[in-house]
N, C-alpha and C positions, 0 to 999 in steps of 0.2 A: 590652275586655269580651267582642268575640266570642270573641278569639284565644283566653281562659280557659276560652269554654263548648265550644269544641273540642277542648281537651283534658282535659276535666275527665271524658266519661266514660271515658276510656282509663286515666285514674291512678283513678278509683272501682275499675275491673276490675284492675288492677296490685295495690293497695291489700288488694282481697280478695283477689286472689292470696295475695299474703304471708302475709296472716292466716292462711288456712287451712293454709299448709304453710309456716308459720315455721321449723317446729323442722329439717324437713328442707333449706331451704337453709341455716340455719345450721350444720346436721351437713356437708355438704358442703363451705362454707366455710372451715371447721376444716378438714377432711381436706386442700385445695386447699393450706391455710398448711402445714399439718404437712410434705407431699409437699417444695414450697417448703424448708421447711428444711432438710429429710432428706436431698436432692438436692445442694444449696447447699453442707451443710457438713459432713456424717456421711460422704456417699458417699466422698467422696475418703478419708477415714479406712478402710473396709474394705477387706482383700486383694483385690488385681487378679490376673486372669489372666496369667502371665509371658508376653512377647513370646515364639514361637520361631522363633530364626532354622535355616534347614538349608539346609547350603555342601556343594558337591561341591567334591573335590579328587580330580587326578589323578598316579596312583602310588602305589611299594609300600611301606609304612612298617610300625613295630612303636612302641611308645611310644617307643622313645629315640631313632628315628629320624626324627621328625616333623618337618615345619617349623618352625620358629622362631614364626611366628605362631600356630602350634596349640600348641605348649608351652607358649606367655608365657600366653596363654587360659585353659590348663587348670589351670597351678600356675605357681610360680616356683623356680629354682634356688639354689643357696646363690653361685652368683656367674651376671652376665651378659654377656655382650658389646654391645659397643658398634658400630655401623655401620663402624667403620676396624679390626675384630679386636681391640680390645683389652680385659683382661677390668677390669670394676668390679664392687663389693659388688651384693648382691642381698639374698637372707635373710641372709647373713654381714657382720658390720659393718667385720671384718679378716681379716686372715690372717698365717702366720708362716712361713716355709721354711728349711728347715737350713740351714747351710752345704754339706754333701754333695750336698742336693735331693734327698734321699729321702723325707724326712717334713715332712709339711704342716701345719701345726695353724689349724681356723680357728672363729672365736668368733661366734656367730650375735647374732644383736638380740637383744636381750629382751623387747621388747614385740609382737612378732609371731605373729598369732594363724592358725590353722588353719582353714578354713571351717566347722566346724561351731562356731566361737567359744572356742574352748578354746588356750593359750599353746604353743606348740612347745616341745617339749622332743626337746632332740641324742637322745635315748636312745628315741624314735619314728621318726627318719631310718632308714632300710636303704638300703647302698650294695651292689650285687653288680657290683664292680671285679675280674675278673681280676689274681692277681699281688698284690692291695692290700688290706694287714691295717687293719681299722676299729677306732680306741680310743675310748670314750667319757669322758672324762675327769669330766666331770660335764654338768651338765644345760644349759649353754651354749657346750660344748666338743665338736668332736671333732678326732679324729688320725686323719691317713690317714702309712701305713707303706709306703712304695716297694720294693721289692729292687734297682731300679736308677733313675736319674734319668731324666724325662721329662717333658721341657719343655710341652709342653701338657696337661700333669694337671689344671692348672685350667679347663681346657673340660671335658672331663666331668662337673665338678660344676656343669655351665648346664643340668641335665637336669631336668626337673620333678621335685618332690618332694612326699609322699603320705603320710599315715597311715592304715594298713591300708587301703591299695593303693584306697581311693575320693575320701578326704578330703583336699583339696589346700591348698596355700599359697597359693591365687588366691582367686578369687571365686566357684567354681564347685565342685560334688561331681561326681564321675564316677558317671552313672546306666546306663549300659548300655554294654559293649563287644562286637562281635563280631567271628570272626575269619575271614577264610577260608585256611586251613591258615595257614601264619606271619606273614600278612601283616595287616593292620587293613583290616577290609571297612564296621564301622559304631563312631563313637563318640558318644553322649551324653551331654552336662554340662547339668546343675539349678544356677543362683544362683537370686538373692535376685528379681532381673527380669527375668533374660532366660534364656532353654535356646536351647542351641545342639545341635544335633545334625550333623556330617560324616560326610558317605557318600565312602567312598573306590572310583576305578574304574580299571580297569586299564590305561584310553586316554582317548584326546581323544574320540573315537567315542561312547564310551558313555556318557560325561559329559554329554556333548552330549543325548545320548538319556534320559537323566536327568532332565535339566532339563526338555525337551519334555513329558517325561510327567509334571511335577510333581513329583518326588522329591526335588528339593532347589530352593532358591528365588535359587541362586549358586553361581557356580562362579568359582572363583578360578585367576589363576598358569597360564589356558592359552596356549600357545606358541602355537596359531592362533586364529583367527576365524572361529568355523564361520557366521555370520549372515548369512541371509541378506534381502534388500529384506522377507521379511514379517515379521522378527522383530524389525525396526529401532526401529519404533513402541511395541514392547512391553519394551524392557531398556534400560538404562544401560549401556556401554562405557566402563570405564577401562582406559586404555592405561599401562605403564611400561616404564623398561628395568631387566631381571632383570641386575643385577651381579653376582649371588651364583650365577650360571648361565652355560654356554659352550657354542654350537654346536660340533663340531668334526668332521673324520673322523681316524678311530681307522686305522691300520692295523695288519695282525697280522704283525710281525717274523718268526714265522715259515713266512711263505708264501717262496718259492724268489726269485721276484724281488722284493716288497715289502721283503724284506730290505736293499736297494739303498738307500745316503739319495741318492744321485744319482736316481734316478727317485721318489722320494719327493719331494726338491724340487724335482723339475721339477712332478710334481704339484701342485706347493703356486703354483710361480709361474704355471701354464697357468689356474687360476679369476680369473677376471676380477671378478665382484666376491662378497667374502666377507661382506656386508654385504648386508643390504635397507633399501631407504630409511626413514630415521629410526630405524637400530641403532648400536647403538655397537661397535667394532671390537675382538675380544677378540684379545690379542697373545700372551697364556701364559694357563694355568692355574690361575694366583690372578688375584681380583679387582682389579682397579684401585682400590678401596676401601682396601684392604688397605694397612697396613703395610709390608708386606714386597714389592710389587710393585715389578716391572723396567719401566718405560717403554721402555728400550732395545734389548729384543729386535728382532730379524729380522722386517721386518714381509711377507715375502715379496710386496711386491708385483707385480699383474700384470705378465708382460713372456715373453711367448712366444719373444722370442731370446733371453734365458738357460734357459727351460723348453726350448726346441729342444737347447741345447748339451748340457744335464745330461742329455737324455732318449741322445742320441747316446752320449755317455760310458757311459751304462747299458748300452745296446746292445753294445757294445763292448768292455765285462766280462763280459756275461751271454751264455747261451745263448739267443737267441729262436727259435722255430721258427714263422714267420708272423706276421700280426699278434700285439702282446701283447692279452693278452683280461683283464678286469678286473671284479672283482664287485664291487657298492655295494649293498649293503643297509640299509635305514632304514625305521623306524617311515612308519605312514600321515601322520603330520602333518608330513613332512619331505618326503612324495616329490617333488612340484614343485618342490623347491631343491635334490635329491638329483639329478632331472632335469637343471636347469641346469646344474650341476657337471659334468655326462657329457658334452653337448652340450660347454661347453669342453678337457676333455680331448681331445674327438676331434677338435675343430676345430685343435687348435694340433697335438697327435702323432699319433702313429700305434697308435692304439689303439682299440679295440674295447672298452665298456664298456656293462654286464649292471648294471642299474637292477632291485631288488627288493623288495618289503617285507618284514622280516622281525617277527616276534614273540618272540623270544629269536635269540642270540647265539649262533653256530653255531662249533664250537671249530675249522673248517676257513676260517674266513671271511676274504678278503682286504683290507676296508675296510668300514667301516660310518660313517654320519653320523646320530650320537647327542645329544643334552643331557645334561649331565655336571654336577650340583650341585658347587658349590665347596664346599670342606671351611672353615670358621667360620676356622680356625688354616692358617697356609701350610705343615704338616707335610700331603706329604701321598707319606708314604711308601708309605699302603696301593694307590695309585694307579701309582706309577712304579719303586718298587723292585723287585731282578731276583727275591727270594724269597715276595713276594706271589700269591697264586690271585688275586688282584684286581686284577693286574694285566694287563686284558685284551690288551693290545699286545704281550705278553711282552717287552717290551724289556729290552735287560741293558747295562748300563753300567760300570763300576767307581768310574769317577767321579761319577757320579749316585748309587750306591750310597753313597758315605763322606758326599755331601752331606749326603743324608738320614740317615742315621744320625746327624752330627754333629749337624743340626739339633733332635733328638728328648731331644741330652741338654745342650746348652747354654740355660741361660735369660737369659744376657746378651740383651737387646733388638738391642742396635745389631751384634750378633756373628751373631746368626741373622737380621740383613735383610743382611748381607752372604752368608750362607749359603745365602739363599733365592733373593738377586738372580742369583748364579752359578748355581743350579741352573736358573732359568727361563733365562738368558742359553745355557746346554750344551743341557738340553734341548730349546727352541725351535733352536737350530743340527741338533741330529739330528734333526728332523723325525719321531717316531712318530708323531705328529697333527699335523695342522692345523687349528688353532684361528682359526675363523670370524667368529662376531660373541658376542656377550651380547644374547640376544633380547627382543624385544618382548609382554609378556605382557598377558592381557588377562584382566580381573574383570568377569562379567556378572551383574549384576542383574536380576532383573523386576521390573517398574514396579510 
């Protein structure tokens, strides 16, 4: 009985509470449910703001030159490759090749739709192929027209593809491009959840400096590790080995002594190690992925009395007058391995070696140690043949020369890894380069 007259005047003042301002807590009440609902089961139903992700990438591309992971991103091609170089369907469900291998004809899906939701039709595709007549037969057909056979015609068509040059075969529209002179400086893609925006820079340096200032939130595919103890705590490090990529030094055939393959391989066997720990050790020029790749090349390893003898022989053909003197040029993100290489040189011969960085590729340059993207296909004529501009090494061969050639118009499989094996097996013996490792790349995130 007390315990009730103790609370009895607290519920008489609750009581009139209510009373007088019934109607406003139950208007509140209401609103409290409604919010409750609205929260619960509407909200997820309304358009969300798209995630945006923005990647720095470093180097120079154009759309057809992109990485592999920036094309698959932005569209899809009418065929793709697969990890070991070999092509599979893509948009294309088939395909058909003459007997001659001039003409391709390939027959696209049918149910595959275009980003802004609309069916591809063959007669929205534009191919600008050098050399190659485009037939559209009808609206799930097209014909490509060769004037000569070439084996790897089918990689060109892994290139993304577009209706009126925004609307892609991915998941994604192309919303903004821009350029600095030929090169891709900035590109943006709009899907359905996510905008991805990549900024393209012209080094490791400024990538770097990118990121720092917030300009992109990931930087992919760098050859170093600029982190340092403050930034540890704030990024994810994934580590890989780039197979599809080659340390090497290049030299230029025709500088007076580099011409020499005797001081060339003595070069090749004076580095002591072509490798940093946890790299994989690249032997030729195609990928060990690859189809077509030689295991058995020349693996030049260290050994300073064969590099002593070759170096002797050199001397002993050539005119030296003093020390030989030696230029090595290489990008800033190589000079510390570009160092070490010099230190071995002069430790084992008799030579004097000029460590520099350079910023382009100087047409009087004796050696450079570059990263050299592997070509998708083991043709890789544009690289080693004697009548190539892009052929920085100027090397000329005759027999290097038929290889390639052969290989570009045979499409027998098992006829072009025999063509290809031989070619790295000659080329790896003549020594224009020496190929180092397949580096370790590195993808930074902020946390």
């Amino acid at each position: 009985m007390i315990l009730t007259r103790r609370f009895r005047k607290p519920f008489w003042i609750l009581n009139s509470f209510f009373s007088k301002h019934k109607k406003l807590i139950l208007s509140f009440t209401l609103i409290g449910v409604l919010i409750f609902v609205f929260f619960k089961n509407l909200l997820p139903l309304l358009p969300k703001a798209n995630q945006h992700q923005k990647i720095g990438i470093v180097g120079q591309y154009n759309l057809n030159s992109i990485p592999t992971s920036i094309s698959q991103a932005i569209s899809r091609g009418l065929v793709k490759v697969d990890a070991f170089g070999s092509i599979q369907a893509d948009l294309a469900k088939s395909w058909e090749i003459s007997e001659a291998e001039t003409s391709y004809t390939i027959y696209l899906q049918t149910d595959i739709l275009w980003s802004d939701g609309t069916l591809i039709n063959s007669k929205e595709i534009q191919f600008d192929i050098p050399d190659v007549e485009v037939i559209y037969p009808d609206q799930h057909t097209i014909q490509f027209k060769l004037k000569e056979p070439f084996s790897p015609f089918l990689l060109l068509l892994t290139r993304p593809l577009f209706k009126n040059h925004t609307i892609s075969a991915g998941d994604y529209i192309i919303k903004k491009i821009k350029y600095q002179g030929p090169y891709l400086k900035l590109l943006s893609l709009t899907g359905a959840k996510k905008d991805i925006t990549y900024k393209f820079y012209p080094s490791h340096l400024s990538a770097w400096l990118g990121f720092k200032l917030g300009e992109v939130d990931q930087l992919n595919n760098l050859i170093t590790n600029p982190l340092d103890d403050r930034w540890t705590k704030k990024v994810n490090v994934e580590k890989t080995t780039n197979e599809n990529q080659y340390l090497a030094i290049l030299f230029n055939l025709n500088d007076n002594h580099l011409s020499s393959k005797p001081l060339r391989q003595s070069l090749a066997y004076a580095i002591k190690d072509k490798t940093k720990e946890g790299e994989t050790r690249a032997l030729t020029p195609i990928s060990p992925k690859s189809w077509a790749y030689y295991d058995k090349a020349k693996t030049y390893t260290y050994s300073p009395t064969q590099s002593k003898e070759l170096f002797d022989k050199f001397t002993q053909e050539a005119s030296v007058s003093g020390k030989l003197k030696i230029s090595l040029g290489t990008s800033d993100s190589f000079l510390e391995l570009a160092e070490t290489i010099a230190k071995d040189w002069e430790n084992v011969l008799d030579v004097d070696v000029d460590v520099k960085i350079i910023n382009s590729i100087e047409p009087d340059f004796q050696a450079i140690l570059i990263a050299q993207e592997i070509p998708l296909d083991p043709d890789q004529h544009a690289l080693w043949h004697s009548t190539q501009e892009t052929n920085i090494s100027h090397y000329q061969d005759l027999k290097i020369d038929k290889l390639l050639e052969d290989g570009r118009i045979i499409s027998d499989l098992k006829k072009r890894k025999e063509i290809y094996q031989d070619f790295q097996k000659f080329l790896v013996e003549d020594t224009p380069a020496i190929f180092l490792s397949h580096p370790t790349t590195y993808t930074i995130t902020r946390k």
